[in-house]
N, C-alpha and C positions, 0 to 999 in steps of 0.2 A: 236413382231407383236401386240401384246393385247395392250400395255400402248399407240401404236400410233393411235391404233384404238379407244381406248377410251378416248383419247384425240385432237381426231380432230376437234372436234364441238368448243372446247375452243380455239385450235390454229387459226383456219378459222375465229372464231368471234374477236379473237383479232386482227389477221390481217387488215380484214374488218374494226374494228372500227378506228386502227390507219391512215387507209388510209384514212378516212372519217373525220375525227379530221384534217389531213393536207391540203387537200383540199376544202374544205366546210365552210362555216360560224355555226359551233357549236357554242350555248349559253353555258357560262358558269353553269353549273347542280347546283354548291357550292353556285355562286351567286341569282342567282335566286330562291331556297331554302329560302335563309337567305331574303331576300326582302316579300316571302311568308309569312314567321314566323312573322319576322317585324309585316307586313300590318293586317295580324291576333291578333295579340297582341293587336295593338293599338283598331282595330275595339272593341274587346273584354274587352278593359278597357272603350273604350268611353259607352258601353251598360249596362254594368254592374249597377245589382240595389244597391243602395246606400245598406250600414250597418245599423243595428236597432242598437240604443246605447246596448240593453241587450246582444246584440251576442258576445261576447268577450269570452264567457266561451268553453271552447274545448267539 
C-alpha cells in the first residue's frame, strides 16, 4: 500500500501528460529550447564589445 501511495502523484501526472501530448497541439520543449539558445547566441555575439589588441593575456 505505501509505494502505491507514494507514487500516485507521478502516475496520475504521467497519465495526464500522455493524454494531453495525443490530443492537443503540444510545441515541441527540445525545439523551441534550441531556437531560444540560437536567437540568444547570435543577439549576444552581435552586442559584444569589440577586444583591445592587449587583452590576449589570460
Amino acid at each position: 500500500m505505501g509505494i502505491i501511495r507514494s507514487s500516485f502523484s507521478f502516475i496520475a501526472g504521467t497519465v495526464c501528460g500522455i493524454y494531453i501530448a495525443q490530443n492537443y497541439k503540444v510545441p515541441n520543449i527540445k525545439k523551441v529550447v534550441y531556437e531560444a539558445l540560437f536567437t540568444a547566441k547570435q543577439v549576444e555575439e552581435k552586442y559584444r564589445k569589440p577586444k583591445k589588441p592587449g587583452d590576449d593575456a589570460v
